[in-house]
KOLLOVO-224793 format. One record per residue (C-alpha): residue in one letter; x, y, z; chain; residue number from 1. Coordinates in nm, 3 decimals, m for minus. Last residue first. Layout:
% residues N
residuo = A | x = X | y = Y | z = Z | cadena = A | num = NUM .
...
This chain:
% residues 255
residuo = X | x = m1.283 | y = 0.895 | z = 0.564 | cadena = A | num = 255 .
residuo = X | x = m1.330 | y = 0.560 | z = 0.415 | cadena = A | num = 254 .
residuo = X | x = m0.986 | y = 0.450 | z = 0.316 | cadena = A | num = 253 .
residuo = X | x = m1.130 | y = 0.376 | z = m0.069 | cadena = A | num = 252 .
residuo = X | x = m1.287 | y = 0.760 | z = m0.055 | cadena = A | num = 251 .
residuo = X | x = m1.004 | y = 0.933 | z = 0.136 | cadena = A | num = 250 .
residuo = X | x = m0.717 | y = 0.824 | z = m0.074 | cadena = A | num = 249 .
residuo = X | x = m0.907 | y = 0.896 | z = m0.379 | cadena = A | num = 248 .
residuo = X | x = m0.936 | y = 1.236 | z = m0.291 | cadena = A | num = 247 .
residuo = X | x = m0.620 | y = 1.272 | z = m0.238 | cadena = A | num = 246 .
residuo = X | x = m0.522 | y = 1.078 | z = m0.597 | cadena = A | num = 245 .
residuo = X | x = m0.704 | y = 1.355 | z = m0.714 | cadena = A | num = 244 .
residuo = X | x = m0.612 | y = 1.663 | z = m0.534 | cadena = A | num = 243 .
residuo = X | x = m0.217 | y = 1.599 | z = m0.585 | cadena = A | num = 242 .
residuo = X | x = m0.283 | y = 1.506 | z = m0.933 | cadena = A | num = 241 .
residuo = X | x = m0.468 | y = 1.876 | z = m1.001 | cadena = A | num = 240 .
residuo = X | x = m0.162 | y = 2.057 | z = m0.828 | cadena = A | num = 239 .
residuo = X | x = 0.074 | y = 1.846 | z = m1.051 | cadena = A | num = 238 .
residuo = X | x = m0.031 | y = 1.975 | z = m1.345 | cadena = A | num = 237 .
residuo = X | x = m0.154 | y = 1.757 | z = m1.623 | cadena = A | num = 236 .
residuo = X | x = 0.028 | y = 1.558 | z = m1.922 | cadena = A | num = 235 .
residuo = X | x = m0.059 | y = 1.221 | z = m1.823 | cadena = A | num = 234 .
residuo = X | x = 0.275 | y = 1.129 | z = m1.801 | cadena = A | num = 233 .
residuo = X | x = 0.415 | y = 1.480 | z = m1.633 | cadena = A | num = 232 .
residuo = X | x = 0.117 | y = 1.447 | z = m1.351 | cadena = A | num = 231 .
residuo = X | x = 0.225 | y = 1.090 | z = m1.299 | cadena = A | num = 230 .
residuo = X | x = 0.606 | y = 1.166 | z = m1.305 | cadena = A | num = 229 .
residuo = X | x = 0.563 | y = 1.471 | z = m1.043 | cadena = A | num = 228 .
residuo = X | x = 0.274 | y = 1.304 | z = m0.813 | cadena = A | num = 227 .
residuo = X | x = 0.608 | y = 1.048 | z = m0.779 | cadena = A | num = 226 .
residuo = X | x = 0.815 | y = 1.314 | z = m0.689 | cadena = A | num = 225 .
residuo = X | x = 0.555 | y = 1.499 | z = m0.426 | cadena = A | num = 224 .
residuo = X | x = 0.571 | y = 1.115 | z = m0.264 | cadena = A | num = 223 .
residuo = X | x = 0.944 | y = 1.230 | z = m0.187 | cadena = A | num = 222 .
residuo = X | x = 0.754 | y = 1.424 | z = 0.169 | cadena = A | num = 221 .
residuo = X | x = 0.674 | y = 1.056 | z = 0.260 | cadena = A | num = 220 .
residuo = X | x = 1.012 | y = 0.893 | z = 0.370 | cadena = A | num = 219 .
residuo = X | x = 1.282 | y = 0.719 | z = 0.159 | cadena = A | num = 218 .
residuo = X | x = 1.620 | y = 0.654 | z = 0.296 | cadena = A | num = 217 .
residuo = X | x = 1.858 | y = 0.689 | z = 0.005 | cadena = A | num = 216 .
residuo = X | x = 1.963 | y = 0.479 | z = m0.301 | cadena = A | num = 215 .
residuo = X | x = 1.743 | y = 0.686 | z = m0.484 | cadena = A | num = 214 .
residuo = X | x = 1.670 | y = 1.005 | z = m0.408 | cadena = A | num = 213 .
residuo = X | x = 1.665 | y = 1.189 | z = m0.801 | cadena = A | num = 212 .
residuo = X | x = 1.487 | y = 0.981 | z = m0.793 | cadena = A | num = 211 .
residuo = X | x = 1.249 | y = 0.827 | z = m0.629 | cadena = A | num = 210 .
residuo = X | x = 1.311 | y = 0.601 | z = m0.259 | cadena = A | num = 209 .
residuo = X | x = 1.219 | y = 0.231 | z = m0.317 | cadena = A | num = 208 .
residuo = X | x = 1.205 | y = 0.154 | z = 0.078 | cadena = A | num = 207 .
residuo = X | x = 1.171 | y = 0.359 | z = 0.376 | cadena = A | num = 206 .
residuo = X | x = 0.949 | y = 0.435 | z = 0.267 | cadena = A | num = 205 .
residuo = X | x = 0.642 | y = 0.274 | z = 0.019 | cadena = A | num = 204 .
residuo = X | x = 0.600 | y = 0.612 | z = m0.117 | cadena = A | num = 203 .
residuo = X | x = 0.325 | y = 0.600 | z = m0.215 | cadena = A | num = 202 .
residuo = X | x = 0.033 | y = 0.751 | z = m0.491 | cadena = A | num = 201 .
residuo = X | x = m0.321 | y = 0.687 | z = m0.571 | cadena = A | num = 200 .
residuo = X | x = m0.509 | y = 0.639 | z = m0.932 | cadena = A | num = 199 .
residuo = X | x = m0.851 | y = 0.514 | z = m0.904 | cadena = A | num = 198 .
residuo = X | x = m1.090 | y = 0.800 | z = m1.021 | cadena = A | num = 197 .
residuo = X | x = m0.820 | y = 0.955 | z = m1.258 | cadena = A | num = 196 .
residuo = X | x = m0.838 | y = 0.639 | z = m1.513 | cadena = A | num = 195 .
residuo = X | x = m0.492 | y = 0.379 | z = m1.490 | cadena = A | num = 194 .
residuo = X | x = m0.381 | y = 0.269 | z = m1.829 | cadena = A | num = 193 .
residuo = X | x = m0.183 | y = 0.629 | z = m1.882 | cadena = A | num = 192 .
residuo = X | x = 0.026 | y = 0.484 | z = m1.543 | cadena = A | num = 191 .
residuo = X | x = 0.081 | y = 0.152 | z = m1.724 | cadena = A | num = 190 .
residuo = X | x = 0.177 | y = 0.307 | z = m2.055 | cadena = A | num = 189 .
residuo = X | x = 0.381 | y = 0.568 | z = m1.941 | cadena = A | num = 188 .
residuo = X | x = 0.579 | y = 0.337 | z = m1.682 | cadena = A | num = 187 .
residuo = X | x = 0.856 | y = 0.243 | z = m1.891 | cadena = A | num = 186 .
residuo = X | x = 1.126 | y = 0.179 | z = m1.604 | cadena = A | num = 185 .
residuo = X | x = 1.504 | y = 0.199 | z = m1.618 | cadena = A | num = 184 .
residuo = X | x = 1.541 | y = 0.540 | z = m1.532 | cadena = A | num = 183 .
residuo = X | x = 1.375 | y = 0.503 | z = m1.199 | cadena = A | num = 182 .
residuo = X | x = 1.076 | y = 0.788 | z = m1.167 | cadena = A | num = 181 .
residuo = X | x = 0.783 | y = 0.500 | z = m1.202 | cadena = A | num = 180 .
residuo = X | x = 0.963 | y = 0.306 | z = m0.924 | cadena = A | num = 179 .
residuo = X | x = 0.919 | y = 0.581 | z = m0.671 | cadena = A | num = 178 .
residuo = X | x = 0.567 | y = 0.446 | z = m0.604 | cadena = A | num = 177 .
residuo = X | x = 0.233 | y = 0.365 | z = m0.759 | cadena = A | num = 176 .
residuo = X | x = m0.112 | y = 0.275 | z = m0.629 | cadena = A | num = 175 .
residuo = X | x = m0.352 | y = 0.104 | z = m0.840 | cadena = A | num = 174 .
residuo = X | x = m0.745 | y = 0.142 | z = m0.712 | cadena = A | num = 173 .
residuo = X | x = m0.940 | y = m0.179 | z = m0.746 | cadena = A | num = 172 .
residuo = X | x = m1.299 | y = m0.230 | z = m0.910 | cadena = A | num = 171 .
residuo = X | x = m1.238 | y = m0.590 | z = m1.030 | cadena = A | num = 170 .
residuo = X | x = m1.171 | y = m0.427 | z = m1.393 | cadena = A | num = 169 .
residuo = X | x = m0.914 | y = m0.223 | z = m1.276 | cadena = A | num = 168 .
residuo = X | x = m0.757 | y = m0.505 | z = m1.121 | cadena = A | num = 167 .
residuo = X | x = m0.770 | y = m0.680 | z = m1.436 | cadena = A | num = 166 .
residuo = X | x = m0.619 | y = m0.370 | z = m1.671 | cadena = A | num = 165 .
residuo = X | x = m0.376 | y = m0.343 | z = m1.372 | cadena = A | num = 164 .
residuo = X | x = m0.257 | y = m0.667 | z = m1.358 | cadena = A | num = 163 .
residuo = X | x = m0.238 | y = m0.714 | z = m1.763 | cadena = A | num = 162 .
residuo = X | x = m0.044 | y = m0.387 | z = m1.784 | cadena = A | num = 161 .
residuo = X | x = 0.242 | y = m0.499 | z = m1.568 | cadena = A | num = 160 .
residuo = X | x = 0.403 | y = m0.184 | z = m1.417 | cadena = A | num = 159 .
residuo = X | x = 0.404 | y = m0.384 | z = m1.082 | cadena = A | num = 158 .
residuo = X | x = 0.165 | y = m0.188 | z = m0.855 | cadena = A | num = 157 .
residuo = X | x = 0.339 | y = m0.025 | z = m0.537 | cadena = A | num = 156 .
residuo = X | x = 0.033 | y = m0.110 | z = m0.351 | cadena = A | num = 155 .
residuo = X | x = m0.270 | y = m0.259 | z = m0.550 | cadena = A | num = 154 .
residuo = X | x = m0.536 | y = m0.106 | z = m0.324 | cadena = A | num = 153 .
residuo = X | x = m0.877 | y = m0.205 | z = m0.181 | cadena = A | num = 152 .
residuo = X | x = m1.234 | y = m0.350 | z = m0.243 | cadena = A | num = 151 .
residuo = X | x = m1.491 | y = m0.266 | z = 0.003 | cadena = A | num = 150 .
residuo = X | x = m1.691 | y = m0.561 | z = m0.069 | cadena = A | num = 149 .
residuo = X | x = m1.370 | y = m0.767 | z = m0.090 | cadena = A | num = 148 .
residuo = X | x = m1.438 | y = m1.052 | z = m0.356 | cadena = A | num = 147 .
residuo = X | x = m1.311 | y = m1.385 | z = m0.272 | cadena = A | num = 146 .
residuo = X | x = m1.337 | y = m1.611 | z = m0.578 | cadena = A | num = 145 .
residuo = X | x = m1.210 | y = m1.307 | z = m0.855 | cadena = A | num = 144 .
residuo = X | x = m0.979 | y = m1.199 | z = m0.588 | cadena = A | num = 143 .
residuo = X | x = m0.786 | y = m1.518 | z = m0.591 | cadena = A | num = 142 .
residuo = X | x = m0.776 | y = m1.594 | z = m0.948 | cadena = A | num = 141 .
residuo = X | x = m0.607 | y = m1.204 | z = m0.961 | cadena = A | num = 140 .
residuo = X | x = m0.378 | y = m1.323 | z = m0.746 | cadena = A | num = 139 .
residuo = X | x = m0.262 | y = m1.612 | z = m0.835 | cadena = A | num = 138 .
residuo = X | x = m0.256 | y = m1.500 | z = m1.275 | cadena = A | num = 137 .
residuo = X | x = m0.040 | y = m1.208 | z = m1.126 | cadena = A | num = 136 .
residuo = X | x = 0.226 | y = m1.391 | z = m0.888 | cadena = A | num = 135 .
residuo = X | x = 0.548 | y = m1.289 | z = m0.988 | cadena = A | num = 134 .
residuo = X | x = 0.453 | y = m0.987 | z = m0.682 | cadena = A | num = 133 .
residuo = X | x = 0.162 | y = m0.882 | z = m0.563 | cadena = A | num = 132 .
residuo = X | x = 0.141 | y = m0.678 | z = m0.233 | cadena = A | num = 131 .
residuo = X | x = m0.227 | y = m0.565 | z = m0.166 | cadena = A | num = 130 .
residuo = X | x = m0.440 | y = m0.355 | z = 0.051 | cadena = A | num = 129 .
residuo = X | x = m0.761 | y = m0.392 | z = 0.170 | cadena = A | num = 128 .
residuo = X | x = m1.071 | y = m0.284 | z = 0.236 | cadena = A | num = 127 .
residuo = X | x = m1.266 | y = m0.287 | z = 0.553 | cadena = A | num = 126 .
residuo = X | x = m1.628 | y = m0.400 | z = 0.627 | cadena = A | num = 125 .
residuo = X | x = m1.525 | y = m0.536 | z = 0.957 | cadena = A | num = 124 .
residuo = X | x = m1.621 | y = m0.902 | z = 0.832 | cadena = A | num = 123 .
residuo = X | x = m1.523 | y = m0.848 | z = 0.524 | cadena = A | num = 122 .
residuo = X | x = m1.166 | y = m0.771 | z = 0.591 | cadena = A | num = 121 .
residuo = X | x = m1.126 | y = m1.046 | z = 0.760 | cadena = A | num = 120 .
residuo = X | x = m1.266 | y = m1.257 | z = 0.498 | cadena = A | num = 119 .
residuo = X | x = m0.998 | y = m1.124 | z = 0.285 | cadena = A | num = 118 .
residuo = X | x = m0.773 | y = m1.159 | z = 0.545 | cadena = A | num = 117 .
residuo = X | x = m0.853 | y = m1.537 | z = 0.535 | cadena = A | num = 116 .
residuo = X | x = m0.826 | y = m1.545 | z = 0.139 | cadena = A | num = 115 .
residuo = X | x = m0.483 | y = m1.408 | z = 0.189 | cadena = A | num = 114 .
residuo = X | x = m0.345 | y = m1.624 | z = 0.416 | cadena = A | num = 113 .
residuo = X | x = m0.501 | y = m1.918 | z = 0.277 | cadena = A | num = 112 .
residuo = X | x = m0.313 | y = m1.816 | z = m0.053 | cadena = A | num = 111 .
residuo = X | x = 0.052 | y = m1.796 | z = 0.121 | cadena = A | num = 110 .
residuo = X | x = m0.015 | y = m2.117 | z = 0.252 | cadena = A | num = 109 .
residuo = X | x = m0.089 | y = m2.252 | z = m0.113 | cadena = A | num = 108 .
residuo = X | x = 0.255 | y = m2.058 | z = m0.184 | cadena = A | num = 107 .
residuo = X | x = 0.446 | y = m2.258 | z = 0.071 | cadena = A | num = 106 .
residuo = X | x = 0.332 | y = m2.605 | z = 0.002 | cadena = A | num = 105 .
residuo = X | x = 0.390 | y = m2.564 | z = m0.388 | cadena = A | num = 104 .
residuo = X | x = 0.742 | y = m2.441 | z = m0.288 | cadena = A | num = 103 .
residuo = X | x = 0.926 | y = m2.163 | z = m0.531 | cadena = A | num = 102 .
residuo = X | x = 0.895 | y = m1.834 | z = m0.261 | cadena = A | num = 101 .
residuo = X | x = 1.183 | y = m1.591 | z = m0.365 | cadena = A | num = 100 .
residuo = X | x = 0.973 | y = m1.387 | z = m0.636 | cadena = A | num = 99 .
residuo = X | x = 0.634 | y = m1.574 | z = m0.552 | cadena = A | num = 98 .
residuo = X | x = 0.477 | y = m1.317 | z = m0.379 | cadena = A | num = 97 .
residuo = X | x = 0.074 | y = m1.304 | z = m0.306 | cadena = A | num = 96 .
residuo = X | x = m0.155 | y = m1.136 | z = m0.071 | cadena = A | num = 95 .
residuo = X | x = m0.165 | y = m0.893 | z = 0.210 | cadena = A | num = 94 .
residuo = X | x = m0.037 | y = m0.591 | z = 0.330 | cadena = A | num = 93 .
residuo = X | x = m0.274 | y = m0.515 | z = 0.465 | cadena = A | num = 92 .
residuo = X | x = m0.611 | y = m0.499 | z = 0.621 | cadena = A | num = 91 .
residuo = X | x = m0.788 | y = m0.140 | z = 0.597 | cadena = A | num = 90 .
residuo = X | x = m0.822 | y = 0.173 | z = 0.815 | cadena = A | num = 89 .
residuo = X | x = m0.736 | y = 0.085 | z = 1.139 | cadena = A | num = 88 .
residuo = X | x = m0.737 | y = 0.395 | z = 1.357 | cadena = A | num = 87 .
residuo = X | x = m1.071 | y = 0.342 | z = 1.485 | cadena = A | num = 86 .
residuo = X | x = m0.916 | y = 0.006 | z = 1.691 | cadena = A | num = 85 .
residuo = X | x = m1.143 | y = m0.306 | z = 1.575 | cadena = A | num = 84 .
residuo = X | x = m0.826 | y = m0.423 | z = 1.312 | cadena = A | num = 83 .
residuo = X | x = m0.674 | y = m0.502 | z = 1.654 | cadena = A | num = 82 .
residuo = X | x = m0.906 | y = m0.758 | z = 1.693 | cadena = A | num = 81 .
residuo = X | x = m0.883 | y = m0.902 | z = 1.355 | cadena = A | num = 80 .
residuo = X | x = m0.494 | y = m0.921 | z = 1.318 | cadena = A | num = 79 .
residuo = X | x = m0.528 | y = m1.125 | z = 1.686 | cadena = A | num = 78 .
residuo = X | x = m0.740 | y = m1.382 | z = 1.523 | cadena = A | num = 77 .
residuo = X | x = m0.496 | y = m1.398 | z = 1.213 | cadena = A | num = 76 .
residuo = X | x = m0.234 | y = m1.552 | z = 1.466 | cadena = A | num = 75 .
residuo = X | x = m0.484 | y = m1.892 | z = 1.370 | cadena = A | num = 74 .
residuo = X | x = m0.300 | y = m1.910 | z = 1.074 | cadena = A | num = 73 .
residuo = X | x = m0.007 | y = m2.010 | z = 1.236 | cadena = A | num = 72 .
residuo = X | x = 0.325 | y = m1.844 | z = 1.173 | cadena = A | num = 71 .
residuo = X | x = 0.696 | y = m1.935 | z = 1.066 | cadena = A | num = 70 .
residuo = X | x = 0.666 | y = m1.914 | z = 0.717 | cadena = A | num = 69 .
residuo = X | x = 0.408 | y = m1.582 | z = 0.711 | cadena = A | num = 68 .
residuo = X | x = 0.587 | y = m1.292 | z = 0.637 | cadena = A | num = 67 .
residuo = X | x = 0.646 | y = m1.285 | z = 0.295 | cadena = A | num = 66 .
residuo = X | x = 0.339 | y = m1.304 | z = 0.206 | cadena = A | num = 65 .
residuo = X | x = 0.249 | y = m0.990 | z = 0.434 | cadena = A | num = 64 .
residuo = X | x = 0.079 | y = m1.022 | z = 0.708 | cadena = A | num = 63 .
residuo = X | x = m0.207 | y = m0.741 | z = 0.878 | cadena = A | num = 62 .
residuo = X | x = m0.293 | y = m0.419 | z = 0.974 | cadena = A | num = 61 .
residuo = X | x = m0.313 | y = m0.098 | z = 0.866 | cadena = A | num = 60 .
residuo = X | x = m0.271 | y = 0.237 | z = 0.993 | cadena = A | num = 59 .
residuo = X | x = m0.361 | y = 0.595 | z = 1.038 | cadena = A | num = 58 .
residuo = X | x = m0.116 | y = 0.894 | z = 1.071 | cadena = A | num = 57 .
residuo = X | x = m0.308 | y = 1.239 | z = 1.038 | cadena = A | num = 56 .
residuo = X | x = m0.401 | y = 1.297 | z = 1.425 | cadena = A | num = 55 .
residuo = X | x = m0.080 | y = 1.125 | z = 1.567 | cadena = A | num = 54 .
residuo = X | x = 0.026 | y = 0.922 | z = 1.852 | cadena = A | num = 53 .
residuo = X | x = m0.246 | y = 0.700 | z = 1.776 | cadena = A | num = 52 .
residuo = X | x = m0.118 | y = 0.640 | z = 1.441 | cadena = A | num = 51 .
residuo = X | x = 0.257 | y = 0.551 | z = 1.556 | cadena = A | num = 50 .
residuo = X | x = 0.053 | y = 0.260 | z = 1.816 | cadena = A | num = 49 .
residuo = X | x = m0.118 | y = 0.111 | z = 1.553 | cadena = A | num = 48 .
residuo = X | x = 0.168 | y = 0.102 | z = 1.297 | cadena = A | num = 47 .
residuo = X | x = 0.374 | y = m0.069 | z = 1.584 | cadena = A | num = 46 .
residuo = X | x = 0.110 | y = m0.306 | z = 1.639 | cadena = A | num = 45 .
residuo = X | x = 0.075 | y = m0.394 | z = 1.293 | cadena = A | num = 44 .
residuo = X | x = 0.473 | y = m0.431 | z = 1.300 | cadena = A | num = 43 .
residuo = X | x = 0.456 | y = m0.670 | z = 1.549 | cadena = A | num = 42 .
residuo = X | x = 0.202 | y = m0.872 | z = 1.433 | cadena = A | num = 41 .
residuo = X | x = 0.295 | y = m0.909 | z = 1.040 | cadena = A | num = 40 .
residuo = X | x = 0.310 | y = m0.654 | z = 0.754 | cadena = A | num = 39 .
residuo = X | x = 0.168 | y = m0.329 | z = 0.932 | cadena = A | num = 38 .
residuo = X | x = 0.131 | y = 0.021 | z = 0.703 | cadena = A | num = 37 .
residuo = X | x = 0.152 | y = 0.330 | z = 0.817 | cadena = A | num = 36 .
residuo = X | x = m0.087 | y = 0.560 | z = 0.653 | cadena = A | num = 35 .
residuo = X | x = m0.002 | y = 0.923 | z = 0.569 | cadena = A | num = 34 .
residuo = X | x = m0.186 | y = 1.227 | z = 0.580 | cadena = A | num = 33 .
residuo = X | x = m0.136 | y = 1.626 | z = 0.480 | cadena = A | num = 32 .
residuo = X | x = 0.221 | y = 1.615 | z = 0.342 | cadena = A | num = 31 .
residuo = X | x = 0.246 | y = 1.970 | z = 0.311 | cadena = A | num = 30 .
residuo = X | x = 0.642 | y = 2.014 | z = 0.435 | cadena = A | num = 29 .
residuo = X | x = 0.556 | y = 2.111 | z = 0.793 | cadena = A | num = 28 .
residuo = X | x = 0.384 | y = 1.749 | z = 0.780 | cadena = A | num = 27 .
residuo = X | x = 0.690 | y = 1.604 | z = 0.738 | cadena = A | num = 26 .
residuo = X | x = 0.901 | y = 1.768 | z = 0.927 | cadena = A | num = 25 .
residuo = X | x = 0.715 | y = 1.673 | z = 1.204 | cadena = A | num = 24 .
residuo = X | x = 0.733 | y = 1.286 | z = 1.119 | cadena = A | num = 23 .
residuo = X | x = 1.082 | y = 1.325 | z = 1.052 | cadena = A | num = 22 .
residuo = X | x = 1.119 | y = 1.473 | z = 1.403 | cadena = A | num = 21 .
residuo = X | x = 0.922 | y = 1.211 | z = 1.564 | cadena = A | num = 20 .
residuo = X | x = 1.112 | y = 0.906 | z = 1.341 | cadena = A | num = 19 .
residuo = X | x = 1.482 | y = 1.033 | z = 1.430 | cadena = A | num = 18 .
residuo = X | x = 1.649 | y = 0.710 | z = 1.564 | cadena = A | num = 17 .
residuo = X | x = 1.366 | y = 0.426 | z = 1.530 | cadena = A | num = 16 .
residuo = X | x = 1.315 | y = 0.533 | z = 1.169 | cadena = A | num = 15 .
residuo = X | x = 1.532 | y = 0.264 | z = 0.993 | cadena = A | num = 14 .
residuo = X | x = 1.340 | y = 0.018 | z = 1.229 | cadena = A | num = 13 .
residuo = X | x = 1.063 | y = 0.002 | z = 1.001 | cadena = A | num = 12 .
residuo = X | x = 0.691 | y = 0.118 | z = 1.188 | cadena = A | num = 11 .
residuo = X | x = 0.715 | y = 0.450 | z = 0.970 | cadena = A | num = 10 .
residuo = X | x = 0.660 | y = 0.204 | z = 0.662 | cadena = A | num = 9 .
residuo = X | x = 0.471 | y = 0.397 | z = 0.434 | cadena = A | num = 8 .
residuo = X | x = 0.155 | y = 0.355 | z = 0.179 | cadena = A | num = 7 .
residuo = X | x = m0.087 | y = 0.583 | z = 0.078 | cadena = A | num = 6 .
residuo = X | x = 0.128 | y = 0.900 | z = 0.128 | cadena = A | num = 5 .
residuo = X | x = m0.150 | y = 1.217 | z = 0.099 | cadena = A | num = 4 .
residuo = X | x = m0.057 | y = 1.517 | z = m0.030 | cadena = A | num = 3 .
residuo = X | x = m0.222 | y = 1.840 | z = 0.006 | cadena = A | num = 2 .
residuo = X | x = m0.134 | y = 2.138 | z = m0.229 | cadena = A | num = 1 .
């Protein structure tokens, strides 16, 4: 089986101390291609410079929601030129999150941001790849006025049926993580929602690690758990999920 992690955080600083042997371990354990995923400047350029170290690492690049209260827009510029390296396979994380942010102000900067990387995007005929979160009607109102021609990815999609069925409908694949394993969730209904041709899998690691992992430091060989759940919801084996949602990987990341 090949896996591929969609969405991973190798750039964090919970790697710094072991991150080329996890790496290696990683892709001894049949996890076939990962992207590392940049949230602001630094980190893009971090994801940049982990993905040319390695054949089957690739990266994004761009700034998160949450990342944007102390920057100018005009920092975008230098998003877009490093989005120019081969390596760069979408912009991202981008969009909305209104868990923590309550300030009219703040959330229509929030919304520039995103409609700018959107044009980004565009311009290098990239997709992209989107963090959403308390902020479904936003988003979706955003993406309905500034289509991506390339599309892109909800990452670690909420289990909200209404954003996927919309996404969906906008031509977006949904992306799910270790969440859909935590006992508290009801993710049969979501991840049945989701059609073969634009389901993809994550890890989101270090973060939101699966169980029977959870409260540990999450990396991309636990994406096999999340194939698991999926392939156990939709009542398939796991060898056929794998080869899907890699297949998908390749075809919205433009292999």
């Amino acid at each position: 089986m090949e896996f591929f992690d969609t969405h991973s955080h190798y750039n964090d600083e919970k790697f710094d101390q072991d991150r080329d042997q996890l790496i290696k371990e990683t892709f001894a354990s049949g996890i076939t291609k990962f992207m590392c995923i940049g949230y602001d400047i630094e980190s893009s350029k971090k994801a940049i410079q982990i993905a040319e170290k390695y054949e089957n690492i690739y990266a994004t690049c761009g700034i998160s929601p949450n990342d944007i209260e102390d920057v100018e827009i005009n920092c975008l510029k230098e998003i877009e030129e490093m989005a120019k390296n081969p390596k760069v396979k979408a912009i991202g994380e981008i969009g909305l999150d209104y868990y923590w942010e309550k300030e009219e102000t703040m959330r229509q900067k929030q919304k520039d941001f995103f409609i700018k990387q959107i044009e980004i995007a565009n311009h290098l005929h990239l997709p992209i790849v989107i963090h959403t979160r308390d902020a479904y009607i936003d988003t979706i109102k955003v993406l309905m006025e500034n289509k991506c021609e390339c599309t892109g990815i909800f990452h670690c999609c909420p289990l909200n049926n209404e954003l996927i069925k919309d996404g969906l409908k906008l031509g977006y694949y949904i992306s799910f993580s270790g969440v859909i394993t935590f006992k508290n969730s009801k993710p049969e209904m979501p991840v049945d929602q989701v059609p073969l041709n634009k389901l993809l899998i994550e890890t989101d690691s270090p973060y939101l690690s699966p169980e029977p992992y959870r409260g540990q430091r999450n990396d991309s060989r636990k994406v096999i758990e999340v194939a698991r759940k999926i392939a156990q919801i939709k009542n398939m084996d796991i060898e056929a999920i794998a080869k899907i949602t890699y297949e998908n990987a390749l075809k919205v990341y433009q292999f």
